[in-house]
Phi, psi and omega in degrees: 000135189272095218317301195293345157271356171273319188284332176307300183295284162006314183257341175234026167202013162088159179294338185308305218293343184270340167290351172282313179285327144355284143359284178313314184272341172302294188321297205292331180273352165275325169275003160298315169297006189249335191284288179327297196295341202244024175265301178326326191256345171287306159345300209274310204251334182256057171316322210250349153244060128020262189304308181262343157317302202298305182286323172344283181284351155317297217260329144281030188234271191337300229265310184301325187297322159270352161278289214324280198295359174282323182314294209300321192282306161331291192295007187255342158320156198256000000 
């Protein structure tokens, strides 16, 4: 997200709504990163569950990625 599309919504749907998608896009990238780091790490003690670790957290990474942006879409309605 892009500063100048946060001050675009700011000015035209109020300071609430850019701090919510703000908000929104902070969450997803801190639980992607807790989905990585702790995929990274099952990884590093289980090597032979690989394959089914990686998509796991693929498809979980999607699913936080997608309440972001459902968050992000709420917060620009009025």
């Amino acid at each position: 997200m892009s500063l100048s599309l946060l001050q675009d919504v700011a000015q035209n749907y109020g300071a609430i709504a850019a701090i919510g998608g703000g908000l929104a896009a902070i969450g997803a990238g801190v639980g992607i990163g807790k989905i990585g780091g702790s995929a990274m790490e099952a990884m590093a003690r289980q090597p032979e569950m690989h394959g089914k670790i990686q998509s796991s957290a693929l498809i979980l990474a999607a699913f936080v990625e997608a309440v972001a942006l459902f968050a992000v879409v709420v917060s620009f309605l009025k």
